[in-house]
C-alpha positions, 0 to 999 in steps of 0.5 A: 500500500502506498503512504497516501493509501494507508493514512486515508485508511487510517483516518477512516477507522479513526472517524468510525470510532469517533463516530461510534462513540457519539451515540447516545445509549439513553432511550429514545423519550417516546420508548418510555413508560406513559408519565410525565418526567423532569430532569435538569442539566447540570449548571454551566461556569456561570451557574446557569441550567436547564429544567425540561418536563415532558408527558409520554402517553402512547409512545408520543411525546404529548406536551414538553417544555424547557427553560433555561434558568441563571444561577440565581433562578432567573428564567430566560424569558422575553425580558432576558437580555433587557435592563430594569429599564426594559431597554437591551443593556447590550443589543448585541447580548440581547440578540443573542439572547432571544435567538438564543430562545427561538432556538430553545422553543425550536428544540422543543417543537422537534422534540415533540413532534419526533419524540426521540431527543436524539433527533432534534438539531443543535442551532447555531449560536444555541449550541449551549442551550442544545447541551442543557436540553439533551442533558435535561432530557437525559437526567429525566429519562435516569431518574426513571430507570433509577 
């Protein structure tokens, strides 16, 4: 084989690896018992996290929700990124907020329409906010088995 051969053969087994080990051994959400479930993500550097609740019945993800909270309990709302004055504090942090939020309901909405978290698409510029919602949809899937 020739140099050129062998590293492209290489970086082929090194990506299917990669790629192995991306799969979620968590069930797809529609595969859990009919109930409803909540989880939460663990708290990212600046203390933020995540809380997701969804309802199973009949194998359909029926109803969820998700909202991101700051460490002091704050949810993100409409009102995130806006001062006391109800004026955007910083309008390049505002934007990023409520697309940010847009994003948020978007991952909700695919989730309820495919049931499985695993099928739902990580936004740009949302990606922290995809992380805490798979995370929280994961806790509440481990507190069930528990």
């Amino acid at each position: 084989m020739r140099k050129r051969d062998v590293a492209v053969l290489l970086a082929a087994m090194v990506g299917a690896v990669v790629l192995s080990g991306c799969s979620s051994s968590v069930p797809a959400a529609n595969s859990l018992p009919d109930g409803q479930y909540s989880g939460q993500s663990e708290a990212d550097t600046d203390g933020a996290y995540g809380v997701v609740d969804f309802t199973v019945s009949g194998g359909t993800v029926t109803a969820a929700s998700f909202v991101v909270y700051d460490e002091d309990g704050t949810p993100h709302d409409e009102s995130y990124g806006l001062g006391s004055d109800g004026k955007p504090v910083d309008e390049t942090f505002y934007q990023r907020a409520q697309n940010a939020l847009a994003a948020e309901k978007q991952y909700v909405a695919e989730f309820e329409e495919s049931g499985d978290q695993r099928q739902v698409e990580s936004i740009a510029g949302a990606s922290l906010s995809y992380r805490m919602f798979r995370a929280a949809i994961d806790a509440a899937i481990a507190d069930d088995s528990q």
